[in-house]
N, C-alpha and C positions, 0 to 999 in steps of 0.2 A: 544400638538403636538411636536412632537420630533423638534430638529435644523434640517436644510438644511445643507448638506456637502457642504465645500466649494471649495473641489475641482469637478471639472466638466468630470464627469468620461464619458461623451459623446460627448469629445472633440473631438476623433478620429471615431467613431464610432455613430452608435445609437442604441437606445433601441429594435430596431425589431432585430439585429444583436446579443443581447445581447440573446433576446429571444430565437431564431435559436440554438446559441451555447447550450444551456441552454437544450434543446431539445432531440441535438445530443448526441451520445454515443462515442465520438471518444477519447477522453483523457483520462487520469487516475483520480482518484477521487479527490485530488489536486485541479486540474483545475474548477472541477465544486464545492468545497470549494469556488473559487474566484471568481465564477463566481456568485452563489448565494450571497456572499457577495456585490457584486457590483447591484446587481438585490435590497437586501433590502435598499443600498443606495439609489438607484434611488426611491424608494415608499416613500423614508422619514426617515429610518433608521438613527442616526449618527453613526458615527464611532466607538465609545463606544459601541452603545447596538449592533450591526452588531457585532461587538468581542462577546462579553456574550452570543447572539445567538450562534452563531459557534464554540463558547470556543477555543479562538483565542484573544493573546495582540490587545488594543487599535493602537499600531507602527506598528503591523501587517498589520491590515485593512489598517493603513495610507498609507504604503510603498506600498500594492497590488492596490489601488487607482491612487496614482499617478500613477503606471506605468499604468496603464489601460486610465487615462487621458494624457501619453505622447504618448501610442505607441498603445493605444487600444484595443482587444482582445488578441493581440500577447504580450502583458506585461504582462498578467496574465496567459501564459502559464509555468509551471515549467522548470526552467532547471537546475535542482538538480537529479540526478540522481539516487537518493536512496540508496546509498551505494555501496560498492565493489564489484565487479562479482559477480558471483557464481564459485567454483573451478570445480563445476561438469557441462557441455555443457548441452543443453536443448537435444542433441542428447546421451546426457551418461543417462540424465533423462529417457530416452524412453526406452535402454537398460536394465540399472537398474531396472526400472519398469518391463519390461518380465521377468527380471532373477527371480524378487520378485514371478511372478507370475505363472512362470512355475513351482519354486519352495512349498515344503510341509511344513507346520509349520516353518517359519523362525522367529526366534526373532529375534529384533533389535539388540544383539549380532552379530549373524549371517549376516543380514545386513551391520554390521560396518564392519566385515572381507570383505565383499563382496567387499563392496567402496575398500575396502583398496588392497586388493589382486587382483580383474577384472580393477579397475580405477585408481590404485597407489595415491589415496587423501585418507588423513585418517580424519575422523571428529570423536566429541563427540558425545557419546549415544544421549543424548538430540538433539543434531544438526539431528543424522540420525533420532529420530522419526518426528522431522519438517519436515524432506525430504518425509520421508515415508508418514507422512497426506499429504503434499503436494501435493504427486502422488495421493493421493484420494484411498488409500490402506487402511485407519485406521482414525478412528474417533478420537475425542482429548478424547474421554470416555475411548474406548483401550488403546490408548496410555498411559493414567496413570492407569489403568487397568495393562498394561505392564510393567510398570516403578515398579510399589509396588512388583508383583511378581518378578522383578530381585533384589529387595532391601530385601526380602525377603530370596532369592535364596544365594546372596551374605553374609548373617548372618548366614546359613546354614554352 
């Protein structure tokens, strides 16, 4: 039988509350990361094998514990924000998308002029085919599909 954690991650809260969140669909993946985490604690899990479960450092688990034993569910919600903006607005996204789509065979060329010429941001080929799956335009198959034929095109 595994150890008992010694910290008491039902300090602020309890196990039905852990349940509930555990449930709901409201947060980003992160959050139910820690939250499962804190779920295999409470069954008996230590801190050790809870990491190697979720392929997560041993200091990880410790550090999401405590806070989850100081402040409760609200400790284990992220406030990391994931990196820098986006240069392109979720509303240039939406644009971008109809020009993609009103338009006739465009390649990711032709897309980068787009950004660059409709939205004055210029990005790299690779950056514009992220955007383009993104919009849900192209599969990651295409996409390198894509890629070979301009590496191709370019030795030409």
């Amino acid at each position: 039988m595994p150890k008992k954690s010694k910290i008491e991650i039902f300090n602020v809260m309890d196990e039905k509350e852990l349940d509930e969140a555990l449930k709901s669909l409201d947060y980003p993946i992160r959050y139910y990361q820690r939250l499962i985490a804190m779920k295999l604690i409470s069954v008996g899990h230590n801190h050790k094998e809870t990491g190697e479960i979720l392929g997560v450092s041993y200091r990880t688990i410790n550090r999401w514990a405590k806070a989850c034993e100081n402040e409760g569910l609200n400790g284990l919600i992220p406030n990391f924000s994931g990196g820098k903006p986006s240069k392109l607005s979720e509303e240039n996204k939406v644009q971008f998308k109809q020009i993609l789509i009103e338009s006739e065979n465009v390649t990711m060329t032709d897309a980068q002029r787009i950004l660059k010429e409709d939205f004055g941001i210029e990005f790299t080929l690779p950056h514009v085919c992220n955007i383009v799956r993104q919009l849900g335009l192209i599969t990651a198959n295409q996409d390198q599909n894509s890629e070979k034929r301009q590496k191709m095109e370019k030795k030409s």
